[in-house]
C-alpha positions, -999 to +999 in steps of 0.1 A: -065-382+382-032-378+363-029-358+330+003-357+313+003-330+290+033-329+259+049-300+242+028-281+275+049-249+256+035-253+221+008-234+204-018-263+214-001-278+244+000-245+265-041-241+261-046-275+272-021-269+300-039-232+313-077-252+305-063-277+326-054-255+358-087-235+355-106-265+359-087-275+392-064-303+376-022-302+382-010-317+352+021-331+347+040-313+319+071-333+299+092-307+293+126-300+277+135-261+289+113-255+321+120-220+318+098-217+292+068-220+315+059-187+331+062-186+366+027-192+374+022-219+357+056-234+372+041-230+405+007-255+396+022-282+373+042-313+382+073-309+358+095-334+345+123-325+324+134-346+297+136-352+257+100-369+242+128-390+221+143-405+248+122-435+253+139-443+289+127-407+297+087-408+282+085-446+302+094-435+332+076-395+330+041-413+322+043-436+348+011-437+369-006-409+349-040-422+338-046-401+304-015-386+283-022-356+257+004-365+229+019-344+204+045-355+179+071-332+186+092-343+154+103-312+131+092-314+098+130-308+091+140-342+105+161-365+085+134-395+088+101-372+094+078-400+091+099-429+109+109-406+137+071-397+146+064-432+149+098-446+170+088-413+192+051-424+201+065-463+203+070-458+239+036-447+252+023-469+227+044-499+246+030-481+280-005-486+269+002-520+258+011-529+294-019-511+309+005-483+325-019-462+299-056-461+302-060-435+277-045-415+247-057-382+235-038-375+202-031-344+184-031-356+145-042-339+115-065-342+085-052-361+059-040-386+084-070-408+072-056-414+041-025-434+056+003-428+026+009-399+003+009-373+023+045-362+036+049-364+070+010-362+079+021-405+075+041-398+103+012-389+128-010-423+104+016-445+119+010-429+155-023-433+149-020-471+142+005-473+168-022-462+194-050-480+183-034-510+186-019-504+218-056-516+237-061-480+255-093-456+250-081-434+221-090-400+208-071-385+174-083-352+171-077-345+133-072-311+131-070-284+103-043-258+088-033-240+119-037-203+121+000-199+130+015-217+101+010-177+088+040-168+113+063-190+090+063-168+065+065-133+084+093-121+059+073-125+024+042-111+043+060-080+055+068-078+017+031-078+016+032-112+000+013-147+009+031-177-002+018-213-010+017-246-029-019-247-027-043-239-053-053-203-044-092-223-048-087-248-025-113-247+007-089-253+037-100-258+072-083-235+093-081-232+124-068-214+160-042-238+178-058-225+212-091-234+199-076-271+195-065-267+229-095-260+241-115-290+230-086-312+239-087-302+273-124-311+274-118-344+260-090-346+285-119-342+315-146-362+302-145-400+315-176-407+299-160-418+259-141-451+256-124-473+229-116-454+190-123-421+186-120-395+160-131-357+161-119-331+136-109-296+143-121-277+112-122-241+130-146-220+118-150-223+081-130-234+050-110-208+034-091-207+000-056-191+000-074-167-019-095-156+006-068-161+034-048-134+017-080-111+018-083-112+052-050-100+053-053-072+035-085-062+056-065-068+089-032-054+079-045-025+061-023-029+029-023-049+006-017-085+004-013-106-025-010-146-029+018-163-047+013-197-057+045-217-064+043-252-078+061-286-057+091-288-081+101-247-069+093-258-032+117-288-032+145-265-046+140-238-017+140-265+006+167-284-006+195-252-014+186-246+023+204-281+031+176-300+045+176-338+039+159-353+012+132-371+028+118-342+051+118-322+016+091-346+005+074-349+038+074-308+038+056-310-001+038-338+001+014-324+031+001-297+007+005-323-022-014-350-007-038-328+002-053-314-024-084-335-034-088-344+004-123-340+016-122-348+056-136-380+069-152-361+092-177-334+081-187-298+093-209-299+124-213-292+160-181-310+173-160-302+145-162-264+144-146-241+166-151-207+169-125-184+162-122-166+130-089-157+111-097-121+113-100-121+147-064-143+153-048-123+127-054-088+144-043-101+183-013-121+168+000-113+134-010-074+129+016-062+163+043-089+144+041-070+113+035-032+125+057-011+111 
């Protein structure tokens, strides 16, 4: 059994990677910069070194894998956010079409039900459509606000200060990236699901800004207050730091689009993962910010 495994250095992608090992499996990793695997992990994967944009490159690195793990790698900072996600996952898409493919396990996000509106969340919607049409056994896990989103704004929270578009009240499901990783890599294992599938990765619990930046305060030991800023103060921020205008909008309109969004999936058994904030905060934010 072949498991290609994308972004294998990310956040999610290097869980699903080490989940993948433990259970006696070599992926095969599509890498850009090998050297970014540790040497270990070298040593028990099949690497192939290319660009996930290069569609000559993803055709011929997926070839007679059975099951791909795919991640959008597009930066929200791209000119074309949304257009670029979906030319990206055209290839494996086209690979699946063909039966090269048998099945697709998808890293998407909530929000992605709603199709349009919501920045470049429609980006990983067109995947999503992309793949379902494509004829293989599909899985979109549609996950939550990743813990590690907090590590973009280490500079305001070193100032002791939590910054978002969000209304401070808004329940959020957060969650750990490896956590994601983690029941990827099980879905990844388990022959026994075919066609359309979608699971949703809420973490633990819903949390409000409000409450995020309380945690932080507990963790950190100082404290930590929220600052709210509205869309209009966002796109200026984005836009003096010279990025394009349409991966402004995809950057605002996640939070934007998001803000009366209740989940299609609900809060259960396979939608919860177990990590709290606390716990991620104190291993992975507290040594970033000790002073």
């Amino acid at each position: 059994m072949t498991i290609v495994v994308t972004t294998p250095t990310g956040h999610v992608g290097s869980r699903v990677v080490r989940v993948l090992i433990q259970a006696g499996v070599r992926p095969r990793v599509l890498v850009r910069d090998p050297a970014r695997l540790d040497a270990q992990t070298r040593g028990r994967v099949e690497v192939r070194v290319g660009d996930l944009t290069d569609a000559g490159f993803v055709r011929d690195a997926i070839a007679g894998a059975r099951t791909v793990f795919w991640v959008d790698p597009t930066p929200h900072t791209a000119e074309e956010p949304v257009e670029t996600s979906r030319r990206t996952a055209a290839p494996l898409a086209a690979a699946a079409r063909d039966g090269e493919v048998a099945r697709i396990v998808f890293l998407s996000s909530v929000g992605a039900e709603r199709r349009h509106g919501v920045g470049h969340i429609d980006g990983l919607a067109r995947v999503e459509e992309l793949f379902d049409a494509s004829g293989a056994d599909v899985l979109h896990l549609r996950c939550g606000y990743f813990f590690t989103n907090l590590l973009l704004g280490l500079d305001d929270l070193r100032r002791g200060v939590l910054t978002t578009t969000a209304g401070p009240d808004q329940p959020l499901a957060w969650v750990d990236p490896r956590d994601i990783g983690e029941v990827a890599a099980a879905r990844l294992l388990n022959d026994g699901w075919s066609g359309r599938r979608v699971q949703a990765v809420h973490g633990p619990e819903d949390l409000t800004f409000t409450q995020v930046a309380a945690v932080l305060t507990e963790v950190l030991e100082r404290p930590v207050r929220l600052r709210t800023v509205g869309d209009d103060d966002l796109r200026a921020t984005l836009g003096s730091a010279g990025l394009p205008a349409k991966a402004v909008e995809g950057i605002v309109g996640m939070m934007a689009g998001t803000r009366d969004l209740v989940p299609e999936q609900s809060r259960e058994v396979t939608t919860t993962t177990p990590t709290p904030l606390s716990a991620w905060a104190y291993a992975r934010l507290r040594p970033l910010l000790a002073v």
